[in-house]
TIMAR-359544 format. One record per residue: x, y, z of N, C-alpha, C, O, CB in turn. Coordinates in steps of 0.02 Angstrom, whole numbers, padded with zeros to 5 digits, always signed. Each point is the difference from the previous one (the first is absolute). Glycine has a CB too. Layout:
<zagus>
XYZXYZXYZXYZXYZ
...
</zagus>
This chain:
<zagus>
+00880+01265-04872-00063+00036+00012-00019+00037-00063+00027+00051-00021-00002-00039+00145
-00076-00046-00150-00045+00064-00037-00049+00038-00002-00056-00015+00021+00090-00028-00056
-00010+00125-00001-00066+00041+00038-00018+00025-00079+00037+00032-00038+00002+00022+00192
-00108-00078-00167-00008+00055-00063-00054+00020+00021-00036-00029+00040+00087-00012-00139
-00062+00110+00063-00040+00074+00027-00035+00010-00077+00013-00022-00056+00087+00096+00164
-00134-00044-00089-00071+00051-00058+00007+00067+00049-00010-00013+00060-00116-00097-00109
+00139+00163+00037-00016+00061+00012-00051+00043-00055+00039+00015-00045+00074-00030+00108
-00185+00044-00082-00043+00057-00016+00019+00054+00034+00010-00013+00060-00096-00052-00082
+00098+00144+00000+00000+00035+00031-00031+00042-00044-00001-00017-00059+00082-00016+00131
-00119+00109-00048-00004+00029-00021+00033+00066-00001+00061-00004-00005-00130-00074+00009
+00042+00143+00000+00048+00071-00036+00046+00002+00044+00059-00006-00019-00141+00087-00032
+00068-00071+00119+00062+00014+00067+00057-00053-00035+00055+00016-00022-00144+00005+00163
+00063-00085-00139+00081-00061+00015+00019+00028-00067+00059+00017-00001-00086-00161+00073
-00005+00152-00127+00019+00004-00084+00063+00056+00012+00058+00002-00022-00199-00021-00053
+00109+00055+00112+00054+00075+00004+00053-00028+00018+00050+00008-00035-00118+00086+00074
+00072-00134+00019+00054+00000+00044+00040-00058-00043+00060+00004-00014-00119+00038+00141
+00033-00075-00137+00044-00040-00047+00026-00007-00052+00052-00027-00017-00087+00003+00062
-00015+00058-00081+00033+00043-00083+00001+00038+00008+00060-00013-00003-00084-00017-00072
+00019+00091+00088+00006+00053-00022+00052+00044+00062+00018+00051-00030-00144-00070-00050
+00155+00021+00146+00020+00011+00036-00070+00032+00054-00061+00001-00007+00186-00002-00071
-00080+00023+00128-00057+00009+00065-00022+00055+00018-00040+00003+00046+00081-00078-00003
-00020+00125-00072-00017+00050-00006-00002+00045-00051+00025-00015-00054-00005-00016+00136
-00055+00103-00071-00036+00027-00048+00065+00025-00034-00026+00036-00043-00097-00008+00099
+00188-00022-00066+00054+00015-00054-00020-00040-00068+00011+00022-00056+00087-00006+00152
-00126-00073-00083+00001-00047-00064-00058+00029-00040+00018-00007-00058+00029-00108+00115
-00093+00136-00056-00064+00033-00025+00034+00049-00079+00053+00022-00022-00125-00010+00180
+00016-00015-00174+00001+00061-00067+00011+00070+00012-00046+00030+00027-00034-00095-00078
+00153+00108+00030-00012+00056+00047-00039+00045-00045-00021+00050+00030+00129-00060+00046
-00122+00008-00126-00044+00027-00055-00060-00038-00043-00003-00055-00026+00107+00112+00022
-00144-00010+00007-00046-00035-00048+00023-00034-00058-00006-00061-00006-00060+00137+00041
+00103-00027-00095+00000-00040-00062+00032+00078-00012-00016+00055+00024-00095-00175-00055
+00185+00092-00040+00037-00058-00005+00039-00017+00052+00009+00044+00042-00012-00025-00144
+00027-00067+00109+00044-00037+00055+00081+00019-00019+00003+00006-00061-00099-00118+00077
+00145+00120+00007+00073+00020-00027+00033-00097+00030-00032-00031+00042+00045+00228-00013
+00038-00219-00054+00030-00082-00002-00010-00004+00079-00037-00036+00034+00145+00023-00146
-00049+00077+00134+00016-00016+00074-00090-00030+00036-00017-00058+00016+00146+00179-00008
-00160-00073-00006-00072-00019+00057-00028-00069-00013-00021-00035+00046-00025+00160-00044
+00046-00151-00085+00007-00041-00012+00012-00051+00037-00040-00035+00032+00049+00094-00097
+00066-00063+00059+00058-00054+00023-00020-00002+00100+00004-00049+00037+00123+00094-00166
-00144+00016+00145-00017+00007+00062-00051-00056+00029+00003-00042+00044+00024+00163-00069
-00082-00099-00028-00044-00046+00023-00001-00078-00006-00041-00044+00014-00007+00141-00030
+00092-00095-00004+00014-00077-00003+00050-00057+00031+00052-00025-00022-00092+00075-00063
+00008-00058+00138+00068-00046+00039+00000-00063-00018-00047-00030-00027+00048+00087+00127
+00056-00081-00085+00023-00091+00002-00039-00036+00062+00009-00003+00061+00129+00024-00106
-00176-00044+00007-00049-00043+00093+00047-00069-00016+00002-00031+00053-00186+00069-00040
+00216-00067-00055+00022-00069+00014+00076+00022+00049+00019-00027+00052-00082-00046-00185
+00104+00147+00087+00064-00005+00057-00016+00029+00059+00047+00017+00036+00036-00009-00116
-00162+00006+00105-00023+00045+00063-00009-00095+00032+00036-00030+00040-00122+00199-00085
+00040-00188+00018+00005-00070+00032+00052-00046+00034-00007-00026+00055-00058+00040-00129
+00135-00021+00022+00055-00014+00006+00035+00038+00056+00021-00040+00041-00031+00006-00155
+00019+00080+00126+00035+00056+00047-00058-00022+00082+00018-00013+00057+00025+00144-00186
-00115-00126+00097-00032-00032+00077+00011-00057+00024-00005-00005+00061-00074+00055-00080
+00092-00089-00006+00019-00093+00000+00080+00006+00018+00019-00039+00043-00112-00018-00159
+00133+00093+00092+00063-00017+00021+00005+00061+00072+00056+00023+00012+00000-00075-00156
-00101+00067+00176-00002+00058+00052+00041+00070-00009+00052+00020+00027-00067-00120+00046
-00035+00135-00128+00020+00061-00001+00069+00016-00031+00034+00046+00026-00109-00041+00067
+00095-00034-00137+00077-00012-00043-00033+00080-00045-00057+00003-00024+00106-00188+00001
-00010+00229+00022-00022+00045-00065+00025-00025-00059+00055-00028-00008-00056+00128+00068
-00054-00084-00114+00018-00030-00058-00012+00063-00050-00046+00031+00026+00014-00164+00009
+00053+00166-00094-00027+00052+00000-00065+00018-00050-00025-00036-00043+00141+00053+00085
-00132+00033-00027-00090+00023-00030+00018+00026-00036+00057+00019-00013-00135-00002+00082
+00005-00008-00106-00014+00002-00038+00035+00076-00022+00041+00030+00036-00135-00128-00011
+00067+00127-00099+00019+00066-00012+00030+00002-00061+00028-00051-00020-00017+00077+00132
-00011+00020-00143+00014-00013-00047+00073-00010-00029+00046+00039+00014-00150+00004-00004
+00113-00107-00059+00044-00040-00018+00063+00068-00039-00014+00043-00041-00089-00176+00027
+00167+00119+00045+00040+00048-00052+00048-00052-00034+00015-00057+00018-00017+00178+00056
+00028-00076-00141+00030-00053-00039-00026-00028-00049+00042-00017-00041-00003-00001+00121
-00091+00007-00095-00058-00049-00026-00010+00030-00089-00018+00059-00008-00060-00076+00156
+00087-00014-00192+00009+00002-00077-00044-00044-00026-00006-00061+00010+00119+00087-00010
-00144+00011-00035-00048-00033-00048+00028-00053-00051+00056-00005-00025-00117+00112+00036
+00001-00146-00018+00027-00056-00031-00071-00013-00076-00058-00020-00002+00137-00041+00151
-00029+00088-00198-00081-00019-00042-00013-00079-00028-00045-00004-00042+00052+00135-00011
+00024-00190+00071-00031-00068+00010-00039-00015+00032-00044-00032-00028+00109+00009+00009
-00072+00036+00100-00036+00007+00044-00040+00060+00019-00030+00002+00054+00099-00079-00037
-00070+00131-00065-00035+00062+00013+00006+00033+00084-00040+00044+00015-00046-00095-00119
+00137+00027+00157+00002+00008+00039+00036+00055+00031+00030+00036-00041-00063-00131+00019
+00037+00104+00061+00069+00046+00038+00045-00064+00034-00037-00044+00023-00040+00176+00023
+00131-00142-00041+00028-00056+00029+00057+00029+00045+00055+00019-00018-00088-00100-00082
+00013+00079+00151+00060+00025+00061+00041-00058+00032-00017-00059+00009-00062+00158+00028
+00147-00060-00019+00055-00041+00010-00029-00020+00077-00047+00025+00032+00158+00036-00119
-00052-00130+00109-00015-00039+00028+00015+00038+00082+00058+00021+00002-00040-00122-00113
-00052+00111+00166+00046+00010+00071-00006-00051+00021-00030-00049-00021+00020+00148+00056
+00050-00085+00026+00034-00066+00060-00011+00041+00055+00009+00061+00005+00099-00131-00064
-00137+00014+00114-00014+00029+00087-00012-00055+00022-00046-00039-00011-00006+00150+00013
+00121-00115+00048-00009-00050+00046-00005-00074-00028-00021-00049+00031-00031+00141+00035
+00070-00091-00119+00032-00082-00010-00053+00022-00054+00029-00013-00052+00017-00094+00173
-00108+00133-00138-00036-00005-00058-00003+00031-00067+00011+00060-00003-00052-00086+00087
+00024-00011-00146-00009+00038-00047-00063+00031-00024-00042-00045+00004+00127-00014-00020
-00119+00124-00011-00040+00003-00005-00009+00025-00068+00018+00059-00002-00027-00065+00115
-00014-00017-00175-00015+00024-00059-00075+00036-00011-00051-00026+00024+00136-00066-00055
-00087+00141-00001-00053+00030-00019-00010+00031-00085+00046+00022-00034-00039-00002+00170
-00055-00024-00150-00020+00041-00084-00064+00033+00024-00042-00008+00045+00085-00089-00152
-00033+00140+00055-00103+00035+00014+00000+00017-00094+00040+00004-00046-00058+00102+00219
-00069-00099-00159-00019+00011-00072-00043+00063-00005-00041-00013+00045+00045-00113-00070
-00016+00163+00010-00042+00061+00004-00059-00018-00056+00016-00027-00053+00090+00121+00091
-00167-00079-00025-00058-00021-00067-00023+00049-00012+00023+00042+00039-00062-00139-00019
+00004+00119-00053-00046+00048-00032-00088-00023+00014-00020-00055+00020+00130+00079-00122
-00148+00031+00086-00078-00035+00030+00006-00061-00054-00005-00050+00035-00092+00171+00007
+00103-00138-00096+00000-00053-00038+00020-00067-00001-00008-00044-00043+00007+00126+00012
+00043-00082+00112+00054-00049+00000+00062+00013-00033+00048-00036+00014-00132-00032-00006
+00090+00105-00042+00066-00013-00031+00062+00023+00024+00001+00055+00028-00064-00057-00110
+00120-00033+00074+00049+00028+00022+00041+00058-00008+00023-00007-00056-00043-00081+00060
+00049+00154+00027+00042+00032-00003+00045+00014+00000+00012+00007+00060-00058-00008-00051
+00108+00017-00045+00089+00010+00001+00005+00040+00031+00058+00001+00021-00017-00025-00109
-00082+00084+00117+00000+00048+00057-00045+00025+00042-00058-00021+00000+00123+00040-00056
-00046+00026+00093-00053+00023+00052-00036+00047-00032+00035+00024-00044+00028-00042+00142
-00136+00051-00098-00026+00042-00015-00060-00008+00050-00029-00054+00000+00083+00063-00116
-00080+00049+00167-00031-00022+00044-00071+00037-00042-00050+00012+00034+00149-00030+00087
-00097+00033-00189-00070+00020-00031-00028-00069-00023-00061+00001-00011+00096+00125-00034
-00005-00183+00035-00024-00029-00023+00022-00084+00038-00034-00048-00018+00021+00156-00085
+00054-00117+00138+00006-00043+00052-00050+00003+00040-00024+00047+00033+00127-00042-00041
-00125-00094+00000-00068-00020+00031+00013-00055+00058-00032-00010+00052-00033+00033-00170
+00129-00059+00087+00011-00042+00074+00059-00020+00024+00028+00054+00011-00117-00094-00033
+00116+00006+00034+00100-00011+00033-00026-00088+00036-00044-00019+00038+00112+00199+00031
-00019-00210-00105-00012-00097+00019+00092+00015+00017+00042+00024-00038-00167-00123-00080
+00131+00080+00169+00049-00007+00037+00023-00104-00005-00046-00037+00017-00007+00180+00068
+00102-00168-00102+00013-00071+00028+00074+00023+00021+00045+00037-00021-00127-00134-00061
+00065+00040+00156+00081+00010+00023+00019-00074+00017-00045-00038-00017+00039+00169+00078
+00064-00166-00030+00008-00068+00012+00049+00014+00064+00036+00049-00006-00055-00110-00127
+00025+00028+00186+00042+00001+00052+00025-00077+00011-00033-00052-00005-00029+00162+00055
+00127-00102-00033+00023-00073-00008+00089+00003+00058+00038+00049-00001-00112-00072-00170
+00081-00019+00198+00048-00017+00034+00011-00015+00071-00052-00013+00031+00071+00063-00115
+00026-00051+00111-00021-00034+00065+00026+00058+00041+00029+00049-00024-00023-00187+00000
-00020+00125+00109+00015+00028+00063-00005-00018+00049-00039-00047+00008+00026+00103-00046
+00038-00037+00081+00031-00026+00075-00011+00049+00042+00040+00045+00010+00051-00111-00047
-00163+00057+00073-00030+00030+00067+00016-00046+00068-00007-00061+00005-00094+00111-00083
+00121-00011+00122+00027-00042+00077-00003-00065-00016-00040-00042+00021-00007+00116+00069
+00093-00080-00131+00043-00089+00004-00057-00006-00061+00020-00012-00057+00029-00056+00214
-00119+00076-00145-00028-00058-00061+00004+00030-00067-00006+00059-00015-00084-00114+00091
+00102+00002-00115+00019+00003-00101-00066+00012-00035-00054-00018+00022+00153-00083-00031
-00090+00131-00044-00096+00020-00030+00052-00001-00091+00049+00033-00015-00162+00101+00150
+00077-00182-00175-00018+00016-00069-00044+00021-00015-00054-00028+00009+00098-00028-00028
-00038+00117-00012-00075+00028-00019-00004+00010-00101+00047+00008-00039-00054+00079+00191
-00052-00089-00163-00027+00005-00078-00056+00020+00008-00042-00022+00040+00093-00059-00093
-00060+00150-00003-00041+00046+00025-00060+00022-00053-00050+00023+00028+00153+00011+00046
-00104-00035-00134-00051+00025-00055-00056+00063+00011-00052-00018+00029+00067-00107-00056
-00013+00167+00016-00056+00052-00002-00023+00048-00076+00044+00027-00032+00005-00023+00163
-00115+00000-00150-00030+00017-00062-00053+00041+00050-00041-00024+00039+00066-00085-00148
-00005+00198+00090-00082+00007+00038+00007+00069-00072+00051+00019-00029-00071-00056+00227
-00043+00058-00205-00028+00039-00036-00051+00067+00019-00058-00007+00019+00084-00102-00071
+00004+00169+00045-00027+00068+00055-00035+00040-00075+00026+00035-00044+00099-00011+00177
-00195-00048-00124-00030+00046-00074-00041+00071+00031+00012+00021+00056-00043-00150-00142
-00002+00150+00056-00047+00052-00010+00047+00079+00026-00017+00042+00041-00107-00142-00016
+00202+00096-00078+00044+00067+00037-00026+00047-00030+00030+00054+00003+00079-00093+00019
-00158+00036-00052-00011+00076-00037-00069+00034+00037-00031+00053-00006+00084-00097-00129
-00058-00014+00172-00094+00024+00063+00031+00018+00076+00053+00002+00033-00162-00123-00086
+00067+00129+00056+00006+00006+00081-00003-00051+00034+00032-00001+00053-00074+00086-00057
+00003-00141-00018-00005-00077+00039+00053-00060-00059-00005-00021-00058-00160+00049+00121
+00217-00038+00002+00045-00037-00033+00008-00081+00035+00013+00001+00060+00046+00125-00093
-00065-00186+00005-00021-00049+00001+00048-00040+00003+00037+00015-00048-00122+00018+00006
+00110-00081+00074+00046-00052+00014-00014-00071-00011-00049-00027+00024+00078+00104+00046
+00008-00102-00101-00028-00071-00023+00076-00038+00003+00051+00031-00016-00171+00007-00077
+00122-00083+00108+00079-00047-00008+00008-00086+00040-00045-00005+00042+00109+00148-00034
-00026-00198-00011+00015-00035+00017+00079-00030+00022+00038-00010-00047-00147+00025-00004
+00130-00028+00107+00070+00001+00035-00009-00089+00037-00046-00026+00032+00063+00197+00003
+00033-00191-00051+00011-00069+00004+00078+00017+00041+00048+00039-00008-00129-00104-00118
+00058+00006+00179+00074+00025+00050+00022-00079+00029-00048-00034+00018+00002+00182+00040
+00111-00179-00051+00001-00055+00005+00085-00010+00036+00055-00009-00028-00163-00011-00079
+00088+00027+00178+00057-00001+00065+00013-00068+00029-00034-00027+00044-00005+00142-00005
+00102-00146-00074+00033-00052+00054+00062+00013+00025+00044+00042-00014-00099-00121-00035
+00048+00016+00104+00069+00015+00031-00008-00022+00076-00054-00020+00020+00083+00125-00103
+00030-00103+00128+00004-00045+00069+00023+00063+00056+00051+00036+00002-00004-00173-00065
-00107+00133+00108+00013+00030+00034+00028-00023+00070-00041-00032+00034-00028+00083-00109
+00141-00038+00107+00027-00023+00049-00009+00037+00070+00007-00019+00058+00063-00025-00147
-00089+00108+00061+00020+00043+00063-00065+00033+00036+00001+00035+00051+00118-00004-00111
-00188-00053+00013-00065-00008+00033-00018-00054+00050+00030-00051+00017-00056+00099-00116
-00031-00021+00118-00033-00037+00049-00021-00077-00019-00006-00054+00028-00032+00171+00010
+00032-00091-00097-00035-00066-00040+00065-00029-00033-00033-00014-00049-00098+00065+00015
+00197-00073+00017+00033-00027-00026-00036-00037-00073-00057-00004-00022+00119+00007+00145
+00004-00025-00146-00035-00039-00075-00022+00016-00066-00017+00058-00009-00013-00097+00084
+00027-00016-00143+00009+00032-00059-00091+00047+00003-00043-00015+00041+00154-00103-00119
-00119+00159+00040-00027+00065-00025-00043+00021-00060+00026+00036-00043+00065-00025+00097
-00145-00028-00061-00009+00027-00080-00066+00024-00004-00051-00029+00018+00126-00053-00076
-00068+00131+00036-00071+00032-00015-00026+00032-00083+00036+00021-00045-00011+00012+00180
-00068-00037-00134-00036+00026-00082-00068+00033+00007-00051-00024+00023+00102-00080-00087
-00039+00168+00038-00059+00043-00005-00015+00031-00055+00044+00025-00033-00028-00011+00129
-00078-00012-00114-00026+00050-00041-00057+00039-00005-00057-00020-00007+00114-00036-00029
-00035+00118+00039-00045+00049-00003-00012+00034-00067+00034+00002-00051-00004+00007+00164
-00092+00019-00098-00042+00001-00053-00050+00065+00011-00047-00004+00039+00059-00131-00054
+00003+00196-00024-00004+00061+00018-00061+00020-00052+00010-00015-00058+00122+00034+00107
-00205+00022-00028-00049-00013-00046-00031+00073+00013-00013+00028+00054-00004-00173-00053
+00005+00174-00091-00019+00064+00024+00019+00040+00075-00043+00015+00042-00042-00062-00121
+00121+00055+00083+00029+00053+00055-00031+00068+00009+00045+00042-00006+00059-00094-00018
-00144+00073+00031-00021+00069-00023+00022+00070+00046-00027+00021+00051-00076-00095-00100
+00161+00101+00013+00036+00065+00070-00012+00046-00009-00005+00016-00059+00087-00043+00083
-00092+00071+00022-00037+00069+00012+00037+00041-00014+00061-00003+00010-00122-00021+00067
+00026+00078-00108+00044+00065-00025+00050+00030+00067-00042-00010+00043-00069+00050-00137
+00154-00018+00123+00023+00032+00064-00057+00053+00007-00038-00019+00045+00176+00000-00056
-00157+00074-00015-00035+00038+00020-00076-00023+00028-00019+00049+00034+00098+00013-00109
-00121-00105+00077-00027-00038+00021-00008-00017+00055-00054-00019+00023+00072+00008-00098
+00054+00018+00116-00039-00004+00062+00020-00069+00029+00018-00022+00055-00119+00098-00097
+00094-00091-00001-00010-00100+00020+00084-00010-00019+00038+00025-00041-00198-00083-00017
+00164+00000+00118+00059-00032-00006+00000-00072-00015+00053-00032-00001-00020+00113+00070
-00099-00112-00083-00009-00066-00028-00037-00008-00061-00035+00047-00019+00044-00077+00124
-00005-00037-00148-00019-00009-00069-00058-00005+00027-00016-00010+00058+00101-00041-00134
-00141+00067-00008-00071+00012+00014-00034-00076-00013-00059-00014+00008+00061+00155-00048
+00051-00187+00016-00040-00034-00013+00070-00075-00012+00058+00017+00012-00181+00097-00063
+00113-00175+00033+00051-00043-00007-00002-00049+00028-00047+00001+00040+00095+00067-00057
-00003-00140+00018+00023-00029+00045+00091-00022-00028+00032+00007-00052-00180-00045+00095
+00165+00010+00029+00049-00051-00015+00000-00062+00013-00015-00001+00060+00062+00074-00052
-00040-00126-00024+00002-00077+00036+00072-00026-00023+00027+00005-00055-00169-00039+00048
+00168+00001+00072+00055-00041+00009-00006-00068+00025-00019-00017+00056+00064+00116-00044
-00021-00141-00070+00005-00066+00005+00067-00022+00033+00049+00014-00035-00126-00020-00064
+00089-00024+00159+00080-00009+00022-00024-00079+00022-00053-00030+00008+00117+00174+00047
+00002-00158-00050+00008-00091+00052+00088+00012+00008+00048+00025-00029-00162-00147-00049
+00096+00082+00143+00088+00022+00025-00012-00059+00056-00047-00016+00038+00084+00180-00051
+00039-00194-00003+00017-00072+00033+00043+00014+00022+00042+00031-00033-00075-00105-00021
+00045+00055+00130+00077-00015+00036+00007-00070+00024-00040-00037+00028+00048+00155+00018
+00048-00126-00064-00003-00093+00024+00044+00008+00063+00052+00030+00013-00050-00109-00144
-00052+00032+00174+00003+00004+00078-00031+00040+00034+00010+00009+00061+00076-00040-00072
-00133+00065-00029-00067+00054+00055-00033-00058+00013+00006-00056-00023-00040+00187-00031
-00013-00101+00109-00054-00028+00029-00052+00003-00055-00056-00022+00009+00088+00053+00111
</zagus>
């Protein structure tokens, strides 16, 4: 059986799917932003995906990365690797300046944006059924020095495997990608607990052999 989907959404789904579901994820200040609120506002929608698909497996969130050493080849921060539940998850972030350019540190006078990439990879075992998962995420949280801070990113997610102990028996595979566009999140004081403006769209197809 194959099912492939187009999802458009606008600010409500954008929230709930990037950005978390409630108003904690928001800007708690106008301008400058400190890493942590940052890192806050920015969740993993491919391992939020993954964790919904394998029924509610915790995988862990977002927040900010400890450990993590700059690297001046890659101008990056490069954080060490965790493990949960059979998975690996790698992450780096890059801090920019309004110029684009990269930073060797934090300075929230002049830090303009935070590009987060992370990768999730390995397998697991939910009630009897097996899941390989491969995970990719690039999202980008600009305008930290305003009050309106902007989300932009792309997460590629790609789950096989045989499920025995479902309803549906049989091999498993699914591939999605989402695709995160201008996000626009509200200051906390504001009032508002949803982006003013944005979308998300998710491209998926998912086959089980022997569905209807």
């Amino acid at each position: 059986m194959n099912t492939p989907s187009r999802f458009l959404s606008l600010a409500a789904v954008a929230l709930i799917a990037a950005c978390g579901s409630d108003s904690g994820t928001a800007p708690k200040s106008s301008a400058p932003v400190d890493l942590a609120t940052a890192f806050t506002e920015m969740t993993l929608p491919g391992l939020s995906a993954a964790a919904a698909l394998m029924g509610g497996v915790n995988l862990p969130s977002a927040g900010v990365p400890t450990g993590c050493n700059y690297v001046a080849t890659s101008q990056s921060f490069v954080c060490p690797a965790l493990a949960a539940n059979g998975l690996s998850i790698t992450s780096n972030y890059t801090l920019l300046d309004a110029a684009g350019h990269p930073m060797s540190q934090f300075d929230a006078n002049t830090v303009s944006a935070l590009r987060v990439r992370s990768t999730v990879a390995g397998a697991l075992t939910v009630s009897g059924d097996n899941y390989n998962i491969d995970g990719q995420q690039d999202q980008t949280l600009s305008g930290l020095r305003t009050a309106t801070h902007t989300l932009n990113g792309t997460n590629t997610l790609h789950v096989t495997g045989n499920r025995i102990g479902s309803a549906i028996a049989g091999a498993f595979d699914s591939r999605s990608t989402t695709t995160t566009t201008n996000v626009v999140l509200p200051a906390q004081d504001s009032g508002n607990s949803y982006p003013s403006s944005g979308n998300i769209a998710v491209d998926q197809t998912t086959s089980v052999a022997g569905g209807l």
